[in-house]
N, C-alpha and C positions, 0 to 999 in steps of 0.2 A: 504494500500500500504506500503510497506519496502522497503526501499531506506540503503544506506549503505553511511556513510562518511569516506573518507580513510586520515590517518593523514602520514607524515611521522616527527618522534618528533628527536628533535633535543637531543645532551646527555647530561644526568642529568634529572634536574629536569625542566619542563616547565609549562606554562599557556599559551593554544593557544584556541582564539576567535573564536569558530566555529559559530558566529550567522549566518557571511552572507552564509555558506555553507548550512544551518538550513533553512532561508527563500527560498532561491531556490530550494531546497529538497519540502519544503511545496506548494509552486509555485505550482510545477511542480505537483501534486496534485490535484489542484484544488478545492482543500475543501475549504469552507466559515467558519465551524461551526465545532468543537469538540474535539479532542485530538490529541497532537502528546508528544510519548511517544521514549525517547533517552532512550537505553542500550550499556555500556560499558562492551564488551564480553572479558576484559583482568583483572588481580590478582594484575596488580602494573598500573592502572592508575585506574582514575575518571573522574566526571563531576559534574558540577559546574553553579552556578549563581551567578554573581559577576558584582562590575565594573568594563568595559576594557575604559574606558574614561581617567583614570589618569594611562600612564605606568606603575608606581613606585606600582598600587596596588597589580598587579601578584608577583612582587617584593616583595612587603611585606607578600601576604599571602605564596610565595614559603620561606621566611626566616625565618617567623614563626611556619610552618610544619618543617622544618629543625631543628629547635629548641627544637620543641615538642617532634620530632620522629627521634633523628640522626641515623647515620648510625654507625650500633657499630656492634662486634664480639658474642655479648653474647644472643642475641636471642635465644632461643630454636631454630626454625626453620633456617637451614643456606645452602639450597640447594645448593644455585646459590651463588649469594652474600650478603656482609652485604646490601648492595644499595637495590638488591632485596625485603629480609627480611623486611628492613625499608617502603620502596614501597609497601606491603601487607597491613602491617598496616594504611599510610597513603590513601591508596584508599579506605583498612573499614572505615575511620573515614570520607571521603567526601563524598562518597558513588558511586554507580554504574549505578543508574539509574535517571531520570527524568519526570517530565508530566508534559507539558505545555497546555494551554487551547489556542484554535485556537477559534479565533473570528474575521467578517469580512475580514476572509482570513491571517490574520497575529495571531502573535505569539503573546498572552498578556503580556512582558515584559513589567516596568518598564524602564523609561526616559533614567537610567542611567546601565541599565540593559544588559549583556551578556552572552550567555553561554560559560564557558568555560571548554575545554578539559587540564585534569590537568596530564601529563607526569611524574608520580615517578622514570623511571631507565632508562632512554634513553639512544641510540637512537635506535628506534624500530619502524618497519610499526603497525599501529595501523587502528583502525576501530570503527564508531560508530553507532548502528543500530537506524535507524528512522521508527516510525510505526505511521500513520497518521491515525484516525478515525473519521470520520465522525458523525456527529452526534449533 
C-alpha cells in the first residue's frame, strides 16, 4: 500500500515530526509484520531519525547544517537561489529515503526516537511517500 504525507513547511529551514502522521499511515494498513519504506520525492528536503523529545534538538541539528553548509553565492550550481543550492547539498548529506521495520503493528523506533521531515528552503507544499510491506 502507498499512502502519501502532505507537509506544508514553514520558511527557511525546519524539523517537522512526522511520526504521528507515520503510525496512522501504518494503522490504516493493517500490517502486523514487515517494512515501511519513507521516500522524499523533493532536491532541497530530507528525512531523518532523531530526537523530537528535547525542542532545542531540531534546533541544534538545523544550526549545525547551517554551519556546515551556508548559504553563499559561489556554488557552481545557482539556478534558483543560494538557499536552494545550499538545500541540495544539505538533503544529499541526510538523505532521501528511509526503512523502518514494522513489528507487532508499530514502527521499531527507539524510546526517544522520531522521524523527522527536514525543510532546507521553505516555505513549500511538500510530500512524503509511505510504502508499507508486509511480510
Amino acid at each position: 500500500m502507498l499512502t502519501t504525507i502532505e507537509l506544508a513547511t514553514p520558511k527557511g529551514e525546519s524539523l517537522t515530526d512526522i511520526t504521528p502522521q507515520l503510525k496512522a499511515a501504518l494503522k490504516a494498513t493493517g500490517v502486523a509484520a514487515g517494512l515501511c519504506v519513507l521516500f522524499v520525492p523533493h532536491t532541497t528536503a530530507a528525512i531523518t531519525i532523531n530526537s523530537a523529545l528535547d525542542p532545542a534538538t531540531p534546533q541544534d541539528i538545523i544550526a549545525e547544517l547551517q554551519r556546515l553548509v551556508p548559504k553563499r553565492v559561489d556554488f557552481h550550481h545557482q539556478y534558483d537561489t543560494p538557499a536552494d543550492a545550499a538545500g541540495h547539498i544539505k538533503a544529499a548529506l541526510i538523505g532521501h529515503s528511509l526503512s523502518l521495520i514494522i513489528a507487532g503493528g508499530e514502527l521499531l523506533l527507539g524510546g526517544s526516537q522520531s522521524v523527522l521531515f527536514y525543510e532546507c528552503d521553505g516555505p513549500r507544499r511538500r510530500r512524503v511517500q509511505v510504502k508499507v510491506l508486509a511480510g
